[in-house]
C-alpha positions as CSV (number, residue, x, y, z in Angstrom):
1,X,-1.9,30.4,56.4
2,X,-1.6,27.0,54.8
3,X,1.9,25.9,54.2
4,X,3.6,26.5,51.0
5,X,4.9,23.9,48.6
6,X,8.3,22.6,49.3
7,X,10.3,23.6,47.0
8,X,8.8,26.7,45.6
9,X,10.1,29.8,44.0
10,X,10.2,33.2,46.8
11,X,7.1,35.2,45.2
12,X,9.6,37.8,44.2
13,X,10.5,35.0,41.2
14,X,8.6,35.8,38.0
15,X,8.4,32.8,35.5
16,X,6.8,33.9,32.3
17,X,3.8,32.2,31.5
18,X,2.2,31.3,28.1
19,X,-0.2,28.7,26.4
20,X,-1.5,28.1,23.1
21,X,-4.0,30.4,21.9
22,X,-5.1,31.9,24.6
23,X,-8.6,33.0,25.4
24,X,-10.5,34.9,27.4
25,X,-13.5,33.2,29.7
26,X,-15.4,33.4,26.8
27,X,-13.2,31.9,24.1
28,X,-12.9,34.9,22.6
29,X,-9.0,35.2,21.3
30,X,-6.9,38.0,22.6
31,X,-4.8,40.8,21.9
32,X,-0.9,41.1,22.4
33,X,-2.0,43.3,25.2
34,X,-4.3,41.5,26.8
35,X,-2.1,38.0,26.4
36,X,0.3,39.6,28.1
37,X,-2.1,40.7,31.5
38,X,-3.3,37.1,31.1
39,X,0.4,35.3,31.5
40,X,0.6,38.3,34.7
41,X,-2.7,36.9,36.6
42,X,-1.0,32.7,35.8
43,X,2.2,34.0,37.2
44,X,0.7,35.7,39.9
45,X,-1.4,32.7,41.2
46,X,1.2,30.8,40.4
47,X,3.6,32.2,43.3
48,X,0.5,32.4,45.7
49,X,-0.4,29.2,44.7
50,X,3.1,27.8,45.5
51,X,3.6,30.1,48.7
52,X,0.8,29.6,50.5
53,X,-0.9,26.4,49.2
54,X,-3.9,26.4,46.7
55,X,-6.6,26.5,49.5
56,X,-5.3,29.5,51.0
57,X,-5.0,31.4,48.1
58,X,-7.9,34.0,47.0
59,X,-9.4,35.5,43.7
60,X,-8.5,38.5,45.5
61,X,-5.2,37.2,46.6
62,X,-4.1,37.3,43.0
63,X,-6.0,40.1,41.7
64,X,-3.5,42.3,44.3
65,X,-0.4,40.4,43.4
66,X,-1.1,40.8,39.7
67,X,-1.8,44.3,40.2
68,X,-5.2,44.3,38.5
69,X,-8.7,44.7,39.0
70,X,-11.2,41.9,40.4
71,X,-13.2,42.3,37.2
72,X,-10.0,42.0,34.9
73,X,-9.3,38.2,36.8
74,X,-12.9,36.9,36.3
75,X,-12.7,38.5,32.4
76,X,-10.2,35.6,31.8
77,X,-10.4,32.7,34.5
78,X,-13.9,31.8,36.0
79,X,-12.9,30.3,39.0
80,X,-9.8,29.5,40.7
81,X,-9.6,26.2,40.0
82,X,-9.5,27.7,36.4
83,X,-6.4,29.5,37.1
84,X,-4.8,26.2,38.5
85,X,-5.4,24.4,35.7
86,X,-3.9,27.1,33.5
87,X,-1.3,26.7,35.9
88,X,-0.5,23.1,35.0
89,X,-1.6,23.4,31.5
90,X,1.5,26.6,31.3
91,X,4.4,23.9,33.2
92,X,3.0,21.0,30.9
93,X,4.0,22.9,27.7
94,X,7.0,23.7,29.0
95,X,8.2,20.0,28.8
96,X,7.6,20.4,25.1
97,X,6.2,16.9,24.6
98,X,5.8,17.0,21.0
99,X,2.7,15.7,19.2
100,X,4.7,13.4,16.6
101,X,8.5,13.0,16.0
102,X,8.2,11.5,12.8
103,X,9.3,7.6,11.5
104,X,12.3,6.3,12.4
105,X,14.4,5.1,9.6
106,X,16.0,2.4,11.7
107,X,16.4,0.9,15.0
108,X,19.5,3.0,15.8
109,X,17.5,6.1,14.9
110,X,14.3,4.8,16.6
111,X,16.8,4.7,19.9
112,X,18.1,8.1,19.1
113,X,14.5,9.4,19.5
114,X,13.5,7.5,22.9
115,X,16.5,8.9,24.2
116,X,16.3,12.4,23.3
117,X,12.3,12.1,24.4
118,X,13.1,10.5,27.8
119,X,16.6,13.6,28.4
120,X,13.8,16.0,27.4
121,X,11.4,15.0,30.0
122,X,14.2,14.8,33.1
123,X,15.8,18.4,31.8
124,X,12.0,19.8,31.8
125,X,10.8,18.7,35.2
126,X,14.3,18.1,37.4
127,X,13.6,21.8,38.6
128,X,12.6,22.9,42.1
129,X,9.7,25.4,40.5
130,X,8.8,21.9,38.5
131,X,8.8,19.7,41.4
132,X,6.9,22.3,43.4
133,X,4.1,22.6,40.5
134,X,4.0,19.1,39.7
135,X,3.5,18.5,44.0
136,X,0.9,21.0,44.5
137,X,-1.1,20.0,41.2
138,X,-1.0,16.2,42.4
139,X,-2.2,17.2,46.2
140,X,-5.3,19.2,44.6
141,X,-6.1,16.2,42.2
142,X,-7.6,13.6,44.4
143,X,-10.0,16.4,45.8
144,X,-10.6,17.8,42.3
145,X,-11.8,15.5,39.8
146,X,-11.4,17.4,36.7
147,X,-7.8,18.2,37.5
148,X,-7.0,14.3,37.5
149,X,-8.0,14.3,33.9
150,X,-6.0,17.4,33.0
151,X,-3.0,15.7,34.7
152,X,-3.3,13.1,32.8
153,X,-3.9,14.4,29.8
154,X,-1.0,16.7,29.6
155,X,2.4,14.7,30.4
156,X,2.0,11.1,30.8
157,X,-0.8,10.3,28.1
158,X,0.7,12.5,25.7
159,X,4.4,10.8,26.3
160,X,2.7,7.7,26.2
161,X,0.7,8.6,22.8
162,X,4.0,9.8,21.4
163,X,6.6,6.7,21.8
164,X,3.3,4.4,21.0
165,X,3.0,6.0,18.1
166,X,7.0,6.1,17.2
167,X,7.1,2.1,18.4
168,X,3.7,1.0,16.3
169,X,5.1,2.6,13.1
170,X,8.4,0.6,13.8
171,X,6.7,-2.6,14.4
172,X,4.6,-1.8,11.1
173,X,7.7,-1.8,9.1
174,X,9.2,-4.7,10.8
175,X,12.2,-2.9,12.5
176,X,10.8,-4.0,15.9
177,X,8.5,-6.7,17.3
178,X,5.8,-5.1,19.6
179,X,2.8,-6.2,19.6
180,X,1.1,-4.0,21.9
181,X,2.7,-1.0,21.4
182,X,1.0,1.2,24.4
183,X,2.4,-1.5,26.8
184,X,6.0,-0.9,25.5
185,X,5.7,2.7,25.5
186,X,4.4,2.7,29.2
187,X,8.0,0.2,29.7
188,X,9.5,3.2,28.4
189,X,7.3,6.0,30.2
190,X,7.6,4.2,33.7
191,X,10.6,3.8,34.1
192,X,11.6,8.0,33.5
193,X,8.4,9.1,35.1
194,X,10.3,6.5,38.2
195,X,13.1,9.2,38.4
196,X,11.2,12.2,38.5
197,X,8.3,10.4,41.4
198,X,11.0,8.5,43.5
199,X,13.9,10.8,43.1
200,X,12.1,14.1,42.6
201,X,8.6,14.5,44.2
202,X,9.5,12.3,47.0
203,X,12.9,13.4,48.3
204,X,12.9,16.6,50.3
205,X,16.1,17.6,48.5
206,X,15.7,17.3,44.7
207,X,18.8,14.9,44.2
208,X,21.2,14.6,41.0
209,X,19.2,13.7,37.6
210,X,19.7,10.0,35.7
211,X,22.7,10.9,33.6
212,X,23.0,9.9,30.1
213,X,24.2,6.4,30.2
214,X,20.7,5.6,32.6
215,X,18.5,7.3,29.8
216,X,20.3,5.1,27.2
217,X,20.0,1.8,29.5
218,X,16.5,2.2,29.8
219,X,15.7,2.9,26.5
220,X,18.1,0.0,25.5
221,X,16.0,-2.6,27.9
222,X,12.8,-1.4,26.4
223,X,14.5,-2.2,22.5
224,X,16.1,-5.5,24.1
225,X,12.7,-6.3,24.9
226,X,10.8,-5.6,21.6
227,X,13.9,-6.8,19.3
228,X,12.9,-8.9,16.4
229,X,13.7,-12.5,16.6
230,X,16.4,-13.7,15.0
């Protein structure tokens, strides 16, 4: 049996799972009912997932551990690699990385939001079941990829896309000076994502999160560096 994911949740632990608008294999949208056996099958592959390691895991695997039939699995994930995306797709939304966080009617407020984005991010991942997701998901991505995409995709290009956005509409209005607005954003991006890679998925023991004041510092360099001239 493969090795499970350091870190990771004892299989008796039972995260809830959701996603937007859920389908089945088909697209088709679901009932209550049948939303609810979907988020059981993610949670079960989940723990297996995180347990034993996603090569050693089977479709059968989690149609025991989710208590359902074979044919009730394959109704709503094709393929296992399916299931691990959903996986991700359920611990991405969970950061709550939103899709706009409106103007900022100064600099001080344009601060106020890089802050609360960058807390949000560290509060969302600094957890053991996080680490132990984010870990797993990263292992299976250089062997799968259309999982590098989706990893992609669902935390650090939407961040970035986010506080690119917030910074371009700043610099629109004259409140900041950044020229290339993605570059500052990935200033911004980089250094958080630094905590969570050096402090987090690289440490055996997940260590104390950046506190406030290092959140503020870092958002305060990005600002120092984008500040108009005087």
């Amino acid at each position: 049996m493969t090795a499970g994911v350091a870190g990771a949740p004892s299989r008796g632990a039972q995260p809830k799972a959701s996603s937007l608008d859920p389908v089945d294999s088909n697209g088709r949208s679901l009932r209550p009912a049948a939303v609810a056996k979907r988020n059981a099958i993610i949670d079960a592959a989940r723990r297996l997932f995180l347990a034993d390691g996603y090569a050693a895991t089977s479709m059968d695997g989690v149609t025991a551990e989710a208590g359902v039939s074979k044919q009730t699995v394959y109704a709503y994930f094709g393929s296992k690699q399916d299931l691990l995306t959903e996986v991700l797709v359920v611990e991405a939304d969970k950061v709550g990385v939103p899709t706009t966080v409106g103007s900022a009617q100064d600099v001080a407020d344009l601060r106020r939001k890089l802050i609360a984005l960058g807390e949000n991010l560290v509060s969302a991942l600094w957890r053991p079941d996080s680490i132990a997701v984010m870990r797993l998901v990263l292992g299976e991505a250089f062997r799968l990829p259309e999982l590098r995409g989706m990893v992609s995709e669902t935390l650090p290009k939407r961040l970035i896309g986010v506080s690119a956005g917030l910074m371009a509409d700043a610099d629109r209005r004259g409140l900041i000076d950044a020229p290339w607005p993605e570059l500052s954003a990935r200033m911004f991006v980089g250094a958080m994502m630094s905590f969570v890679v050096v402090d987090g998925l690289l440490q055996v023991e997940l260590s104390a999160p950046p506190g406030p004041t290092q959140v503020e510092y870092v958002v305060d360099s990005v600002l120092a560096a984008v500040a108009v001239p005087r």
